[in-house]
Every structure is written in structure tokens, then in C-alpha cells.
VMD Tcl script that draws the C-alpha trace (Angstrom):
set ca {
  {1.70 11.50 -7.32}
  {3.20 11.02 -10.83}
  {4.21 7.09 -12.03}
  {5.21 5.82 -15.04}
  {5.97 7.55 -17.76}
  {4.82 10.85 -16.67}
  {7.39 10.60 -13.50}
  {10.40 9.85 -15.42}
  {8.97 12.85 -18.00}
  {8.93 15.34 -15.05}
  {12.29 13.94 -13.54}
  {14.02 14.81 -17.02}
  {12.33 18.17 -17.17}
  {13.52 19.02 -13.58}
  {16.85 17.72 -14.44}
  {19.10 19.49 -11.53}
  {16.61 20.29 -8.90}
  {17.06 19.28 -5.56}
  {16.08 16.16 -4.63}
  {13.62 17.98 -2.12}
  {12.13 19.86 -5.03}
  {11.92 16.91 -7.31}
  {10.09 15.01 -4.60}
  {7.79 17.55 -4.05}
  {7.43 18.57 -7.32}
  {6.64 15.19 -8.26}
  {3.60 14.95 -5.70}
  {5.19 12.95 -3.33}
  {4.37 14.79 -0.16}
  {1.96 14.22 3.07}
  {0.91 16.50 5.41}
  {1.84 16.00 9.08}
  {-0.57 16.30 11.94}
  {1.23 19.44 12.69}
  {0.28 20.69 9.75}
  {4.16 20.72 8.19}
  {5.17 18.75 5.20}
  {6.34 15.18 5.18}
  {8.25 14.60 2.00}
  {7.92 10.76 0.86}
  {11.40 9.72 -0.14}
  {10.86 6.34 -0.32}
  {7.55 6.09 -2.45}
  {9.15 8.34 -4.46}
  {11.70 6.02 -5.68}
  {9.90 3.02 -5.63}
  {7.94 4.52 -8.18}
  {10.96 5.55 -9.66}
  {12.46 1.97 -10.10}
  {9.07 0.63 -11.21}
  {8.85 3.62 -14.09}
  {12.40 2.56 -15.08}
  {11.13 -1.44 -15.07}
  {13.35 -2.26 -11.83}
  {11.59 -4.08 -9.41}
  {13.70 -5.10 -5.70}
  {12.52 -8.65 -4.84}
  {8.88 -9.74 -5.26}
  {7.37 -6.32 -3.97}
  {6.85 -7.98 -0.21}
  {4.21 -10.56 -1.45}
  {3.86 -12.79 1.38}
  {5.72 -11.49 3.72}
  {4.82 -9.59 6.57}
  {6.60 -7.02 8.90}
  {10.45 -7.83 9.63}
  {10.26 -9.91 6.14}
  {8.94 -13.37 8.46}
  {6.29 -15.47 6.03}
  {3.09 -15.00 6.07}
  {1.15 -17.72 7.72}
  {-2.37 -17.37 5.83}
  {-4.44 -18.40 9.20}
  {-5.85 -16.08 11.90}
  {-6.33 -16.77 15.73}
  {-9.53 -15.57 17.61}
  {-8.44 -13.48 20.22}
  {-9.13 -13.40 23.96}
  {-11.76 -10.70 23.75}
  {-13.72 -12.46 20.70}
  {-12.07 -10.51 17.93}
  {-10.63 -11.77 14.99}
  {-7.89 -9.96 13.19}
  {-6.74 -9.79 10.24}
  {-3.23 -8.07 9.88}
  {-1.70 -4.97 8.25}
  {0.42 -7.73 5.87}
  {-2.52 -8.52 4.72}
  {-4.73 -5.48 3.97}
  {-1.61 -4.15 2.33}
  {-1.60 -7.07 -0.37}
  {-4.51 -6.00 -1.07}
  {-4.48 -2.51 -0.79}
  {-6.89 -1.91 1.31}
  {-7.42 1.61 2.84}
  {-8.87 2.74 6.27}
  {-12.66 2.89 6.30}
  {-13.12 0.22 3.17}
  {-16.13 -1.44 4.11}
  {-17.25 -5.77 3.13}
  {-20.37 -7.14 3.86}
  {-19.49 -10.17 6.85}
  {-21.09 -13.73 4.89}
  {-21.25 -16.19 7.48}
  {-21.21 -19.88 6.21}
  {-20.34 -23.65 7.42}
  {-17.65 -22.93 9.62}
  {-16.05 -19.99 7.72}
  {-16.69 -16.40 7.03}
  {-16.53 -14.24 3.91}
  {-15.76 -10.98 4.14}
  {-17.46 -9.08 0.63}
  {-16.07 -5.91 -0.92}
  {-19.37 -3.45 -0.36}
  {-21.12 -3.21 -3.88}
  {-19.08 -6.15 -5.14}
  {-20.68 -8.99 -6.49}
  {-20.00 -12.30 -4.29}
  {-17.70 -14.97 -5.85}
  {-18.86 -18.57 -5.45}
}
mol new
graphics top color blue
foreach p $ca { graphics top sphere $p radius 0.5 }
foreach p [lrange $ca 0 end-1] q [lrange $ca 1 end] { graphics top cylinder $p $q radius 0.2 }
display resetview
């Protein structure tokens, strides 16, 4: 997927293409689990307004789904699990399958990048 400078580059160059074709042309396209095409509108002009310097609001930071605060503490659930919420792994852009070493101290718990150094 192109950003920046290369993005608005390609968007010039395309000049009047579809919108379909300058979405896909700019790389902004998943593949379904039916195999089809999903073309990624919205990324695709986010990255847009950030190329051109325009930025909506403060990106999300802090807020979680339905635009409610973030509350910054976690709850142990019935069955023993803690979790830690999609608001959150997004701020930090976390991916499925990232792996952290689990650092159990006095009453907390650190959760280290693997192959990170630890922080004191």
C-alpha cells in the first residue's frame, strides 16, 4: 500500500481513473475468504488525508469502540482469563500472532515484546 508522497505521486499520475482503479492501483486491496477482492476504501483515504497533512481528530487515541474512553484497567474474568482489548492492541499496533514474554512481579504483570529488551 502506497503513503506519503509516493500515494499522492500515483494519485496525480492516475489522474481520472476510477476510484475502483485508483484504490486498487494504489495497493489498497484484501482478499476475501472467498477468494474475491475486498477493495479498502477507507484506508485508502486515511492515508490520503495523512499524505496531504490532514488529520480527523486525534487518530482514536484513547478511545475505544463506539468512541467511549478508554478506561486503562482490566477485569479478570470468570474463567481466569485476563483480557486485554482490541482498543488497545490497536494503539499499539499489534498484529495477530505477536508474541511477549509474561514477567510476573509484586502484584503486577509485564507483558515483553519477544526479543525486546525489558524496560525497568
Amino acid at each position: 500500500m502506497l503513503t506519503g508522497s509516493e500515494l499522492l505521486a500515483k494519485v496525480k499520475e492516475l489522474g481520472d481513473a476510477s476510484k475502483s482503479d485508483l484504490v486498487r492501483s494504489c495497493g489498497y486491496v484484501s482478499t476475501k475468504k472467498d477468494g474475491s477482492e475486498r477493495l479498502n476504501f477507507t484506508a485508502f483515504y486515511e492515508a490520503l488525508l495523512d499524505a496531504k497533512g490532514l488529520s480527523l481528530g486525534n487518530d482514536g487515541a484513547g478511545r475505544g469502540k463506539g468512541g467511549r474512553k478508554l478506561s486503562y484497567t482490566a477485569t479478570v474474568q470468570g474463567n481466569g482469563n485476563l483480557l486485554v482489548g482490541k482498543a488497545y492492541t490497536a494503539m499499539l499496533d499489534l498484529k495477530p500472532g505477536d508474541e511477549f514474554e509474561i514477567k510476573l512481579g509484586r502484584k503486577q504483570i509485564k507483558l515483553i515484546p519477544s526479543g525486546a529488551v525489558e524496560e525497568d
